[in-house]
Structures are given as C-alpha cells and as structure tokens.
C-alpha positions in Angstrom: 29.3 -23.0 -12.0 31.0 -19.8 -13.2 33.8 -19.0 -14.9 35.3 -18.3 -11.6 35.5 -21.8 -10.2 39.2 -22.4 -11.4 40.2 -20.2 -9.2 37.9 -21.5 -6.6 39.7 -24.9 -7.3 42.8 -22.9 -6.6 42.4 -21.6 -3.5 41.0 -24.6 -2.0 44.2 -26.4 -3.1 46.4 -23.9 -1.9 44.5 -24.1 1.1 45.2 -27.9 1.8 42.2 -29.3 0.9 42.9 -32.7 -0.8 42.2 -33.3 -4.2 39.3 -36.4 -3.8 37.4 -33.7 -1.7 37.8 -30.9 -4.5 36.9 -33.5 -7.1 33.8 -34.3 -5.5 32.5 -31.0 -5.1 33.7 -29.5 -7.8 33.1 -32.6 -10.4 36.0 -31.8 -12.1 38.5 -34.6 -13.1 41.4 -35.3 -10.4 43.9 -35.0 -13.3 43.3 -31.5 -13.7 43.1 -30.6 -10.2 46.8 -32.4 -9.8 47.8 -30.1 -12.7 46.2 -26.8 -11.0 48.6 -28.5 -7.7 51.8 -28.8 -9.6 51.4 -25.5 -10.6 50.8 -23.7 -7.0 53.6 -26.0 -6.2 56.0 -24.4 -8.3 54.4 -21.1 -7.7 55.5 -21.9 -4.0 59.1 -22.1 -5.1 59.3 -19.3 -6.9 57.8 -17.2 -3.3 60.3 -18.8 -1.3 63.9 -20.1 -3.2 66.3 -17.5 -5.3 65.6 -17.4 -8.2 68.7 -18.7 -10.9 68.6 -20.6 -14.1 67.2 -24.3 -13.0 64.9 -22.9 -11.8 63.7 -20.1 -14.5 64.0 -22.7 -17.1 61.8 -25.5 -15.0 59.2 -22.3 -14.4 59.1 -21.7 -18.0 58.7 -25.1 -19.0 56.0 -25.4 -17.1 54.2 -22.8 -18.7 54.3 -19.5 -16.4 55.0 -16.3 -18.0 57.6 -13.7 -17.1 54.7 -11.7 -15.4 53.5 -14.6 -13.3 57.4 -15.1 -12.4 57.6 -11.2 -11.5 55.2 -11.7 -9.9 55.8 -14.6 -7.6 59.4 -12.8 -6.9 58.3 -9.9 -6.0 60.4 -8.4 -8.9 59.8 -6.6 -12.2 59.0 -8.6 -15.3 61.6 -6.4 -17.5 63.9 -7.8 -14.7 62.7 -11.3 -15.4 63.3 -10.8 -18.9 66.8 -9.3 -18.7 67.3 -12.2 -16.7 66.0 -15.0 -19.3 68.3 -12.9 -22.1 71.5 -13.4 -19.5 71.0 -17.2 -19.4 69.8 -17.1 -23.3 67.0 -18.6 -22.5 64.5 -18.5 -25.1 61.1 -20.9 -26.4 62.2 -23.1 -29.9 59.7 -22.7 -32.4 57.9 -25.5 -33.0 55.2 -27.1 -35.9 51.9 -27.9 -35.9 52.1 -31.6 -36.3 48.6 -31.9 -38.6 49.3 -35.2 -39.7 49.6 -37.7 -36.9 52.9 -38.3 -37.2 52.3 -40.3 -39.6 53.8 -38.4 -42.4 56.4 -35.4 -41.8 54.2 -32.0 -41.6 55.0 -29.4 -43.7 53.0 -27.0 -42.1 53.0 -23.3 -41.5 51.0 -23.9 -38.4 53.7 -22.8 -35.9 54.0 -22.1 -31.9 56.5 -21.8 -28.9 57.7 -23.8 -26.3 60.6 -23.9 -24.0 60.4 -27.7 -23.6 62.6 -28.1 -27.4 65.8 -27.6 -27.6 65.9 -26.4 -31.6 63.8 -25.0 -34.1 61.5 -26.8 -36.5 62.3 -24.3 -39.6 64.6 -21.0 -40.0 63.3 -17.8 -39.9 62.1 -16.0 -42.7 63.9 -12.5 -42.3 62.4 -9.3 -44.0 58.7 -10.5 -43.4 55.7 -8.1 -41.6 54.6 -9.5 -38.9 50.4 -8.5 -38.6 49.3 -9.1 -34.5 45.5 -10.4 -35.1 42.6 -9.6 -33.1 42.6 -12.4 -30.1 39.8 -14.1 -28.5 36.5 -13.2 -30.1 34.4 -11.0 -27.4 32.5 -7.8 -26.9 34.3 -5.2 -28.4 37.0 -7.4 -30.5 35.2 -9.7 -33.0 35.4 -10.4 -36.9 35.2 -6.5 -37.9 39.1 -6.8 -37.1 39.7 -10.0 -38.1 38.7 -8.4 -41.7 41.1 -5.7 -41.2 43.6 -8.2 -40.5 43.4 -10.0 -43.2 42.9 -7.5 -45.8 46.5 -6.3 -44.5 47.5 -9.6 -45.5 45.8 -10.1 -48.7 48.4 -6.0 -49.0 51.4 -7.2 -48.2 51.0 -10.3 -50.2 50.3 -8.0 -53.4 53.2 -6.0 -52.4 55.5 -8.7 -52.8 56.2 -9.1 -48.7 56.6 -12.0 -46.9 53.7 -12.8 -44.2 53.7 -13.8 -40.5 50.5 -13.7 -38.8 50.1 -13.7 -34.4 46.5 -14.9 -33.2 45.6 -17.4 -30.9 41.7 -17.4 -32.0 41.0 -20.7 -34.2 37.6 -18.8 -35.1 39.4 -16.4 -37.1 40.1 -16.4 -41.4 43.4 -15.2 -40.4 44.4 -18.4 -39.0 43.5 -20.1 -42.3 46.1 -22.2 -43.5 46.1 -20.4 -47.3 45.9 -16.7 -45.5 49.5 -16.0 -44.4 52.8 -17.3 -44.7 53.5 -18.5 -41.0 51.0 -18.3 -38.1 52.5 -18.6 -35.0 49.4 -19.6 -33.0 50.3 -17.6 -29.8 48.6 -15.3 -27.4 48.9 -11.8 -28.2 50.9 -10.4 -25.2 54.5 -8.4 -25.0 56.6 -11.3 -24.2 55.3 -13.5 -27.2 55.5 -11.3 -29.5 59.0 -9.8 -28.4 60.3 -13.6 -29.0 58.6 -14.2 -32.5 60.2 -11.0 -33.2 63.4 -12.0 -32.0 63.8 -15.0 -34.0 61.7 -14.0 -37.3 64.3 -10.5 -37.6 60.8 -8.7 -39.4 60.9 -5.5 -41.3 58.1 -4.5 -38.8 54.7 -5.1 -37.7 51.8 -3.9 -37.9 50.0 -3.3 -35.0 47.0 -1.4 -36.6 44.6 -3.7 -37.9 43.7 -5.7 -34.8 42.1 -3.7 -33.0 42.6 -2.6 -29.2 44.7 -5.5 -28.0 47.9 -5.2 -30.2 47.5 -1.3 -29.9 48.2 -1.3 -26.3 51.4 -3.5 -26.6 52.7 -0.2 -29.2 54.7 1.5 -26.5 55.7 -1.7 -24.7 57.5 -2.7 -28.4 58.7 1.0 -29.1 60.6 0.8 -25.7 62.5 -2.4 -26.8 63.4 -1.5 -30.2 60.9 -3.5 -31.9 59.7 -1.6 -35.1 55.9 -1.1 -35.4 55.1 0.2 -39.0 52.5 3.3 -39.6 52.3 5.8 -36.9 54.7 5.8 -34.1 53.8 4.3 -30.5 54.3 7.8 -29.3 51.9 9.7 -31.3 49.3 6.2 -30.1 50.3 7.2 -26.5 49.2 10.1 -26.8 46.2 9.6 -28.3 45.2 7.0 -25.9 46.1 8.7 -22.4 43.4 10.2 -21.8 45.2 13.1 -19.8 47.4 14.0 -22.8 45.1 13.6 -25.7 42.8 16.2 -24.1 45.9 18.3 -23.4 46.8 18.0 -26.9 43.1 18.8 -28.1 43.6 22.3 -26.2 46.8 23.2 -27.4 45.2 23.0 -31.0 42.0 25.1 -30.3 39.9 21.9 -30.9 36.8 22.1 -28.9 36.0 19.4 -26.5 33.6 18.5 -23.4 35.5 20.2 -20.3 37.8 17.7 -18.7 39.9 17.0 -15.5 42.3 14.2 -14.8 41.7 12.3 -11.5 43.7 13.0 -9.3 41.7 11.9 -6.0 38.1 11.6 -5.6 37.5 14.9 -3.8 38.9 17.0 -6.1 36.8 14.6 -9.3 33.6 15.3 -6.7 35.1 19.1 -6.8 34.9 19.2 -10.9 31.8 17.8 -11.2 30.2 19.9 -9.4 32.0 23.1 -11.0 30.6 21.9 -14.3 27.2 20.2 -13.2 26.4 16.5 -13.6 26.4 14.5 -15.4 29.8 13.2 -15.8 31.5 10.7 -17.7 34.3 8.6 -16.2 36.9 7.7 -18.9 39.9 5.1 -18.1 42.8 4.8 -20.9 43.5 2.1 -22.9 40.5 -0.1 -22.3 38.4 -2.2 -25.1 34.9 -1.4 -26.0 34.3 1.5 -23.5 35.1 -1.0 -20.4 34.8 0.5 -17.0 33.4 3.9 -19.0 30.6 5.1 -17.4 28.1 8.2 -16.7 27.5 9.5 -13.1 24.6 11.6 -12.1 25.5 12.1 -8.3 28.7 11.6 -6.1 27.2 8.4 -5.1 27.8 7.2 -9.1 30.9 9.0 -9.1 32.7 7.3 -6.4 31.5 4.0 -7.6 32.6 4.1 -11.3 36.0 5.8 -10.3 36.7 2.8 -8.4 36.1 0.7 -11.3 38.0 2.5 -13.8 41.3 2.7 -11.8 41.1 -1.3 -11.2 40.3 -1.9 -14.9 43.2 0.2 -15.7 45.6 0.7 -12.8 48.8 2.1 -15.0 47.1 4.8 -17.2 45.1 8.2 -16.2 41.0 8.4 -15.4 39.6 11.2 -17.2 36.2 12.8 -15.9 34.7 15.4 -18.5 31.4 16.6 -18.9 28.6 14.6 -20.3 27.0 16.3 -23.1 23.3 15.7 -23.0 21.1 15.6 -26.7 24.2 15.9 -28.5 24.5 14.0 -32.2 26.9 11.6 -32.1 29.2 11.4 -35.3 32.4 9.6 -36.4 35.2 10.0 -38.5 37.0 6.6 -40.2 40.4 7.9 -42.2 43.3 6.8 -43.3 46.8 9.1 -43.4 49.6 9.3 -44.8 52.6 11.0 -42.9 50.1 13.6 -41.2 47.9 14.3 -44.2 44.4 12.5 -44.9 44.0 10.1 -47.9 40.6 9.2 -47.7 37.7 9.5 -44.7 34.5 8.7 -44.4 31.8 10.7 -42.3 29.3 8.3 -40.7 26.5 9.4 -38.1 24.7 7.3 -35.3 20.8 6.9 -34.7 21.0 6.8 -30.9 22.4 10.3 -29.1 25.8 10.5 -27.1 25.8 8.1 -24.5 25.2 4.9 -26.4 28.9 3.3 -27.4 29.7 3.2 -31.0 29.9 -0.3 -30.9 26.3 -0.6 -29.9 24.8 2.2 -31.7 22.7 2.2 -35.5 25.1 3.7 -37.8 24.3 5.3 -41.2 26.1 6.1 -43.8 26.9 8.1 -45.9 25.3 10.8 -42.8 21.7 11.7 -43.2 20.8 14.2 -40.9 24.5 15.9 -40.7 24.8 19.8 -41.5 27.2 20.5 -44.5 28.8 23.1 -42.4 29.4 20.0 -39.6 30.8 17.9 -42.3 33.4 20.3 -43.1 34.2 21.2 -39.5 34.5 17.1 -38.7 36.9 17.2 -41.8 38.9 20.0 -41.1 39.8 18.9 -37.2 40.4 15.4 -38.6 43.0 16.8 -40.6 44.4 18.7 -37.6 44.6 15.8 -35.6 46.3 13.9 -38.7 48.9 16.3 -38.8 49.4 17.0 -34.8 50.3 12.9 -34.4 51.9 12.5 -37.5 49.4 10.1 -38.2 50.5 7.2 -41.2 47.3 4.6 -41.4 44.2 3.9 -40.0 42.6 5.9 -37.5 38.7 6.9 -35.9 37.5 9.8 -34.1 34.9 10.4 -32.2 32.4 13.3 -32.2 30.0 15.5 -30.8 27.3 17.6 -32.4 25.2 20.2 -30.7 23.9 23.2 -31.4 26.2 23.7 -34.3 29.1 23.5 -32.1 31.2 20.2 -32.7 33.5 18.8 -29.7 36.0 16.5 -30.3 35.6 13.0 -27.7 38.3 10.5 -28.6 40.9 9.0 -31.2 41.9 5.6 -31.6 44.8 5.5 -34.1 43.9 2.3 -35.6 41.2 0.3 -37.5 38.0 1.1 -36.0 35.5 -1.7 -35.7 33.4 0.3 -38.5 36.0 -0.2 -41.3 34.6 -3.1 -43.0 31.7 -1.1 -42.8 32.6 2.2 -44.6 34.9 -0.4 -47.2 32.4 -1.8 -48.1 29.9 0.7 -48.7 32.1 3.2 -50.1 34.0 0.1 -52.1 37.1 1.4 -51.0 39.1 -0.7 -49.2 40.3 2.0 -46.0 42.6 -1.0 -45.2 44.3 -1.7 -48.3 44.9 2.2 -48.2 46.3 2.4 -44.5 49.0 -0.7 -45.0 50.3 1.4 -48.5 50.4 4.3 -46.6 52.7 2.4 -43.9 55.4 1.8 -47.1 55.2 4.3 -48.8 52.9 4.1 -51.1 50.3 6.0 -50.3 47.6 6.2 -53.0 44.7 8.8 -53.5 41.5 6.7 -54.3 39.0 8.4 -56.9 35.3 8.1 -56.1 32.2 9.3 -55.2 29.5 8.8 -52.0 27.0 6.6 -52.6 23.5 7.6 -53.8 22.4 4.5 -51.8 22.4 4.3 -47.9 23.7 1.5 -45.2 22.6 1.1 -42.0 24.8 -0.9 -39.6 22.5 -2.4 -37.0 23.8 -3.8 -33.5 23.4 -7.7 -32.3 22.7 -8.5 -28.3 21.8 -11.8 -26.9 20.7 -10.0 -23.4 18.5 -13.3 -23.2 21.7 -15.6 -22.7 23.2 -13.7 -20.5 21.5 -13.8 -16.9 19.9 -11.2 -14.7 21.8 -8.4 -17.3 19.6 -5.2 -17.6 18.8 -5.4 -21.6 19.6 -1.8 -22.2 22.6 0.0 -24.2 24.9 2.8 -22.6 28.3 3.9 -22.8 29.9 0.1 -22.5 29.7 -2.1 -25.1 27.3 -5.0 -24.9 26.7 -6.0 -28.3 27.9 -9.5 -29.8 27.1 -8.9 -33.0 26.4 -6.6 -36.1 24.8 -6.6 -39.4 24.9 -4.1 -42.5 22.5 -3.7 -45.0 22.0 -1.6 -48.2 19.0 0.1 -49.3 17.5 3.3 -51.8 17.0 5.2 -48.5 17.5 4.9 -44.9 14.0 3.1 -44.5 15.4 0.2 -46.4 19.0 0.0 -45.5 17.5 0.7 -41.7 14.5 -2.1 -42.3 16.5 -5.0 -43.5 19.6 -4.4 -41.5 16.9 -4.3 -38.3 15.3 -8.0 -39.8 18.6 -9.3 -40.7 19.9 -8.7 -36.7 16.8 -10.7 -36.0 14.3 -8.2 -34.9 10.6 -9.0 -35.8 8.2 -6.3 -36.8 5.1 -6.4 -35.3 1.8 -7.8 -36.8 -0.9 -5.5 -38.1 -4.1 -5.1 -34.9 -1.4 -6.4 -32.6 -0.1 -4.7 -29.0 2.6 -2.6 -28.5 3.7 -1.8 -25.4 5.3 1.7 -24.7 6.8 2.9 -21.6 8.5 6.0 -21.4 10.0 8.5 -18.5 9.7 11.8 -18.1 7.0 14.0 -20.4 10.1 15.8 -22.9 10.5 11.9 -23.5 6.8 11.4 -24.5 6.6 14.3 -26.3 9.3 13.9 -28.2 7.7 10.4 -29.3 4.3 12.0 -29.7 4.0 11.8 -33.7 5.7 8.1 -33.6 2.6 7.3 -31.2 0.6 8.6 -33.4 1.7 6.8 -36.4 1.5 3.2 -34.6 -2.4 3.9 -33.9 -2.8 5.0 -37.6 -0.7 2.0 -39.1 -3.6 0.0 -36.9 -1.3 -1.3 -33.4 -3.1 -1.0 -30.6 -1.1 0.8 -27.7 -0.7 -0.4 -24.5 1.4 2.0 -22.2 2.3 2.1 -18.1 0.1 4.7 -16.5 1.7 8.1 -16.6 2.9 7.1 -20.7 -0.8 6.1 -21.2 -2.6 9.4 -19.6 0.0 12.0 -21.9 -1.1 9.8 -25.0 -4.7 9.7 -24.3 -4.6 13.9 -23.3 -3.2 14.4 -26.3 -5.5 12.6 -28.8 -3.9 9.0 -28.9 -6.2 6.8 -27.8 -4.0 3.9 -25.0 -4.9 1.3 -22.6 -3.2 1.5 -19.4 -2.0 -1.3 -17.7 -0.4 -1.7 -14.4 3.0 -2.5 -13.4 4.2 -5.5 -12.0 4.7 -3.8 -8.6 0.7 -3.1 -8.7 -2.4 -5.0 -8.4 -4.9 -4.8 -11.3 -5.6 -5.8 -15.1 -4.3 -5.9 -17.2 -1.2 -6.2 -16.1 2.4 -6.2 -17.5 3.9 -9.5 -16.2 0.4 -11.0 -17.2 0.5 -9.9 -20.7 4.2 -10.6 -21.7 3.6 -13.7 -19.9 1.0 -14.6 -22.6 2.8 -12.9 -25.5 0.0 -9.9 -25.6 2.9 -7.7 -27.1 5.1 -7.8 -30.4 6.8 -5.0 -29.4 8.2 -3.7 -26.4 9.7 0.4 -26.0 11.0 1.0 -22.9 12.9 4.2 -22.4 14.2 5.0 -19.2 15.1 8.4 -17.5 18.9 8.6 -17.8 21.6 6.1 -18.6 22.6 5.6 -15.0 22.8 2.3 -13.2 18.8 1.4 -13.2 17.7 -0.6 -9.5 15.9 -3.6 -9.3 12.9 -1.7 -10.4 9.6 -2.5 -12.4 11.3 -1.3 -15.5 14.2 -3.3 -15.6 11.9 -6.5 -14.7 9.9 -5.6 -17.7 13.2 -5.4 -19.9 14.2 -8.7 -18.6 11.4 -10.2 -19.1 10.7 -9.2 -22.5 14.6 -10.0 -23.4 13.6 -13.5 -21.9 10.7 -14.3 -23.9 12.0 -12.8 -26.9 10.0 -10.2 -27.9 11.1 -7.4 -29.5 12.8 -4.3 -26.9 13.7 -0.9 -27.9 15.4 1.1 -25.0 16.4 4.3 -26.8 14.2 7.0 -27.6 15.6 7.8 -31.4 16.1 4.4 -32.4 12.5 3.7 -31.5 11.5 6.8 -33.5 13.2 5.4 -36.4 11.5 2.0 -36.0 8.1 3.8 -35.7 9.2 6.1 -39.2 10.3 2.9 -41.3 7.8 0.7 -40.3 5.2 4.0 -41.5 7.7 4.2 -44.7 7.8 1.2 -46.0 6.2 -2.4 -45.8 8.1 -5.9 -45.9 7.4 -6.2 -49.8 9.0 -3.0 -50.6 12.5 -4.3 -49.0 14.5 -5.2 -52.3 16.7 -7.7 -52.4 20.4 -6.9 -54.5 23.6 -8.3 -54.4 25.8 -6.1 -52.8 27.5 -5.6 -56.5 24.2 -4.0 -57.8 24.4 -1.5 -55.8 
C-alpha cells in the first residue's frame, strides 16, 4: 500500500463499485469506506444543486473547507467565504475535553467546529497569536518548533497574552504549560482567519514557523489581518522569485544571471545564452521542492514542468548555476531596516547541495575577511530595501572573490537554533522585541570554539531513493556539536548523526567521476593509505590512484564479471566506508553507481556522495582519533 490508496478508495467509490468489494481488496474497514461515500455524496451536491445556506452549513459540518466548496462550485473560495460571512456562519470554539467527562475540563486545549452552536470560553482580546510549524517533515521539523516557542517563552516575559496555532502533537509548542490557548488547528488561511476573528489579537506572528505560515502573509495582509515584524509586502517580494531578483538589480547587488519563465522556448533560449547548467527555481516552496539543476534541454523541460505544478500561482525562475562556488549564509535579525545582530555561517559541501542538507560551520572557517564584510554589507542593503523588522536568512555565493546574492527568506531560518546556540544569543528572542519595539543590541563576542551542524538521512527507509544530496532537501534530521576546532565539532557532530568511522586495516571503497574529481581527492587518498585503510576503488578511480603513487585494488562493477566485485563485497560487509561521488548533480539513471549507493544505504554502511565533505572526513579522521573527542556540557564551552 501507499499513501495514495485513499484516493484509490475514492475513485473506486465514485465509480460505483460497492463498498464489500472495496473492503475486500483494499482491507480497509467498511466504516471508513462509508465515510469516504458520504463525503463524495455531498461532494455530488455541491457539483449539481445551488448553493444557499442549508446547504453551506451541512457542507461545513461535514468537514469540507471553503476551498473544497470552491471548488466543487466551480467558484472562488474568497466567494465562498464572502458567502459564509453573509449567512454569519462561522465554527464555535470548542475544548479539549481531557478528562472523560467525568469532571468539567478546564483546559486550554481548544479547536473549531461548526457542529456547536456557542463557544466554550470568551476570547482573550489583545493576545499574539504565534502560527507553529505544522506537520513535522523534510524541510519543517523541530528547528522551528524552537523558534516558536522561544517567541512564546518573549511574549510571555513581555507581559502579552499567548495563543498558539499547530496541529502537530509532536511539537513542545503544543504543551499544555507553553502558551496560553492552543487552538489545535491546521495551519491554512481559513483557520486562522476565524481564530483571528473571534480572539480580536494584537497581531501574529508569522515569523517563527517556518515556510508554512509565511506563505499565508499576503493572504492575511489582503484581509486586514495584522501580521507583526515585517510587512507581507516586503515577504512578497522576497519570495517571488521574479521580483526579488528585480529588486537585487535595482540595488547593484550581484547575483547569478536570471530570467523569469515565460514559456519553455524562450527558458531553452536563456539557457543557452548563458551555457548550462541551469537551476530551476519555483516561489514559495519548502525545503527547495521542485528546485532543480538541468544540464540539457531534456532536464530543462522536465524540471519546468514540475516547478509550475508544485507552484502553479507564483513565477519559475531559471538563473545560472554557478559551478565550485562556496556556499555561505547569512542568519540576522532587524529592526525597522537596520541589522541588530547576524551571524556568518559557511557550508562544507559547494553550491548545489540545499542548506538544509549541507555540513555547516560556524563561526566560518575558510571565509575571506574581505567576504565577510561584503556578506555583511549587502545584508544590510537588503535590511533596509524590505524594511525588514525580525528574523531573516540569506543565501550566498562565493567565487573568485566575487559574492552573488541567491535568495532571502524573511523569517527564522531552520539554522537559528543553531547560531543561538552557539553564539548564546538568542536571534529569536531578539527578532519578537524588534517586532514591539524593543529592539535591543546584544554585546558579545564569536566563539573561540567551533560548531559543526551535521545532516540526518534515513535513505535506507525510504525505497528505491538514490542516497545522494542536491539542491532539494532530503534530510530528516540534524545534529550540532561543539569542539576546540573543526576536527572536533566536525568528528562528534559526524558520530552523533550516527555515522561510523572506519576500523584501522579495514576497506574503503572510493569511486569517483571524472579525473579534476580524483585529483582533487588525491592527498585525502593518500592520507587513508597512510592512516593504514586499504583502498578499494572502481577501475578508472583505481588506475589515477595507483599512477600516481597510491597503491588500490580495483574491483569490478556490478554490471561486469570478475573478482572482486562490488555487489560481492558490500554483500559481505568488505567495506566500512563507502565515497561515491558522481559527475554532476543531475538526475543519475539506473546505473552501477546508483545500485552501489543503494546498496550501501541498505546495508548500512557508511556513504559519502560529496567530494568536500569526503575530504573533510578524510582530514578529521587524519586529525584527530576517537579519544581526543572531549566531552563538555554545552555551558563549558
């Protein structure tokens, strides 16, 4: 089964099919295929009589939203609303009955329904309403869920009243102690719009959870609703793609060249103006979705497909890819245009991995001063351009001394916990007193100590996927660690993400495409055979190494008949380590690269698919040994 066979179910019911047939191939219970029926049933209705009050209010009941009903209609679901405003109808709010009915609950557990006809409690008028994060998934996990409830823990001290909007049970934020009220909703327009309606807020903040309650900002700006911080204009236009790089060129600011889409002949037309590779950039998407780099029109068509279903109402931006460039980001929070406090943090792994998969350091190791104070500058710029009042990230690019400006999110990047915490300034904290008014200049220092912020996959869950990171996010998980230097912090964040180093005499397979690749990994080679690893490489990786004094053992593919081979040797667990770095980050074929990646992801073993990340493996593991790791609390540092 997949997590398409509701809608399997669906169809066959709309289809006529009766429901002991669906039950017995489906195995699922008849009382939730009759529930599926009722609502098809009404869904019929909707297509066919006009649509008045009865028969809004039994559609609501019944659990459809205002888009479904749009939808159904053949209408507009601002029509649908303006509608459910004319017949005031609107959901009660309702409690959280936690104690069996056994006892009346006094709880601040709270939701909406249309089937009440009156409100448990009153509203309490003059709070902040904080949207939360949402379901937990790649690109949107606990990083925001900290932001959120450090905006909280704020308000709280600020003497404001709380109300919190998450339908995630996973979440601290929907602790009972954390806020006043949590209204345990999902977070789209029309929910919020109604909690809004009823609790009368000072405002919201929209900032802290990340890139699902940022994209309702203009939505709520359009009705009146008040977001606090920077204004849903200024986050339009930092988020179209099309206007933020307009905006980036009225400034001077130097970025990749870049075209809006328009059609795909004229996307084919820039890319080959400027030369591929390209990258394919939809707005308003989570965690890089649909974002991808094409090396040929064949690529480009695909991938401009994708982005305009994944985001049919906002521009596609093509620009070009930037190949060997540094990768470098910018965390800050402002204060009515003017910076308050930022933090410069770099990435292991070149352009074309996604931030929220790449090995981040900080405070920046192998940044130029002169960079630093470039990066700084144009964040400022920005700052001041959007008016910008609370959290914000920006994305850079570093080559060749020039830097190039890729993207701004004007809210809490999923690296603030991260740069909170090792800077012990809370960015947060900062970004919600900015919001009031009181904006406050911290005084410190950066860290004599270094943190690495190491990525989390669990490719071997997740079926036939190619176990290798581009420019969308695959991760599920992160960790950060501290240490004296980047060996350290990079070391124990590594072990802590559950990575095993490889045993002393044991093999290490290496794998890499194109000779600039393997000579770029040439003294890395050379320090596994001197820590005592004995190298096993594919053929062309194992005849550069051996010409150029590294003594290898070839083995052959998988596709090829010999020994030793590949599948023989995972197969008996003849490797700790696998690096396998491929050509380009394009979409990689059923080939015998991608089987070996598969297969090592699903026997467990070790996989490094980035040349500079396995450099920096190679370096630390030469740098330091398991006993020179030192354990602190994170106070002692």
């Amino acid at each position: 089964p997949t997590d398409k066979r509701v809608f399997a179910i669906a169809q066959a019911v709309e289809d006529g099919m009766p429901v002991d047939k669906i039950h017995a191939l489906s195995g699922v219970d008849r009382w939730f295929i009759y529930k599926i029926k009722n609502i098809i049933s009404i869904d019929r209705r909707l297509r066919t009589v006009p649509l008045e009050r009865e028969m809004l209010i039994m559609a609501k009941q019944h659990g459809f939203s205002d888009n479904q009903i749009a939808l159904a209609c053949s209408i507009s679901e601002e029509e649908v609303m303006a509608m459910r405003d004319a017949y005031a109808i609107h959901p009660a709010i309702k409690q959280i009955d936690t104690l069996a009915a056994e006892y009346p609950a006094q709880t601040n557990y709270l939701y909406l329904t249309y089937n009440a006809m009156e409100d448990d409690i009153k509203p309490e008028k003059g709070s902040v309403i904080v949207l939360g994060s949402g379901a937990y998934r790649i690109g949107s996990s606990v990083e925001f869920d900290w932001c959120c409830v450090n905006a909280v823990v704020t308000l709280k001290e600020l003497g404001y009243k709380t109300t919190m909007i998450n339908n995630n049970p996973e979440t601290v934020s929907t602790d009972y102690d954390v806020c006043d009220r949590l209204y345990f909703e999902e977070l789209s327009f029309e929910t919020v719009r109604e909690i809004y309606i009823k609790e009368q807020p000072h405002g919201m903040v929209l900032s802290s959870g990340g890139q699902t309650p940022n994209n309702l900002a203009m939505k709520c700006h359009r009705h009146g609703l008040m977001v606090m911080g920077t204004s849903p204009l200024s986050i339009d236009n930092a988020e179209n793609r099309f206007k933020f790089s307009r905006l980036l060129d009225e400034l001077g600011i130097s970025q990749p060249q870049w075209k809006e889409l328009t059609n795909t002949g004229d996307a084919k037309g820039f890319a080959d103006k400027v030369g591929y590779p390209v990258l394919v950039r939809p707005s308003y998407v989570l965690s890089g979705a649909a974002m991808s780099i094409a090396f040929n029109d064949t690529d480009l068509t695909t991938y401009l497909q994708k982005a305009v279903d994944i985001s049919p109402e906002h521009p596609v931006v093509i620009s070009k890819f930037i190949t060997e460039a540094k990768e470098i980001e910018l965390d800050a929070v402002a204060a009515n245009g003017e910076l308050v406090v930022y933090a410069i943090t770099e990435h292991v792994e070149n352009a074309g991995v996604h931030s929220g998969d790449a090995t981040m350091v900080l405070p920046a190791q192998k940044v130029y001063t002169e960079t630093r104070k470039r990066i700084k500058t144009i964040g400022g710029e920005i700052a001041a351009a959007l008016n910008i009042t609370g959290p914000f990230n920006i994305q850079f690019l570093a080559k060749d001394n020039e830097v190039m400006v890729i993207e701004c999110n004007l809210r809490a990047s999923r690296s603030f916990p991260f740069v909170s915490k090792t800077f012990k300034v809370n960015f947060i904290d900062l970004a919600i007193r900015a919001m009031l008014g009181r904006a406050e200049q911290p005084q410190f220092k950066e860290p004599r100590y270094v943190a690495v912020k190491a990525p989390q996959f669990s490719f071997s869950r997740i079926i036939g996927a190619d176990p290798i990171i581009t420019v969308e996010m695959s991760s599920t998980g992160e960790v950060a660690c501290f240490g004296d230097d980047v060996h350290e912090a990079f070391l124990k964040a590594l072990l802590s993400a559950g990575f095993r180093l490889p045993e002393k005499g044991r093999g290490i397979l290496v794998s890499i495409s194109g000779d600039q690749q393997r000579y770029r990994f040439l003294d890395e080679a050379r320090l596994l055979h001197e820590m005592g690893f004995k190298i096993f490489a594919t053929e062309h990786t194992a005849e550069f190494f051996n010409n150029n004094g590294i003594p290898s053992e070839m083995v052959y593919k998988i596709s090829e008949e010999g020994s030793p081979n590949v599948l023989d040797m995972l197969s008996d667990r003849g490797f700790d380590l696998v690096i396998n770095i491929p050509r380009s980050y394009s979409q990689h074929d059923l080939d015998d690269k991608y089987v070996i990646r598969r297969l090592t992801a699903d026997l467990s073993i070790p996989l490094v698919t980035n040349l500079q990340l396995a450099s920096l493996v190679v370096q630390a593991m030469s740098a330091k040994r398991i006993e020179d790791l030192h354990i602190k609390a994170w106070d002692e540092y």
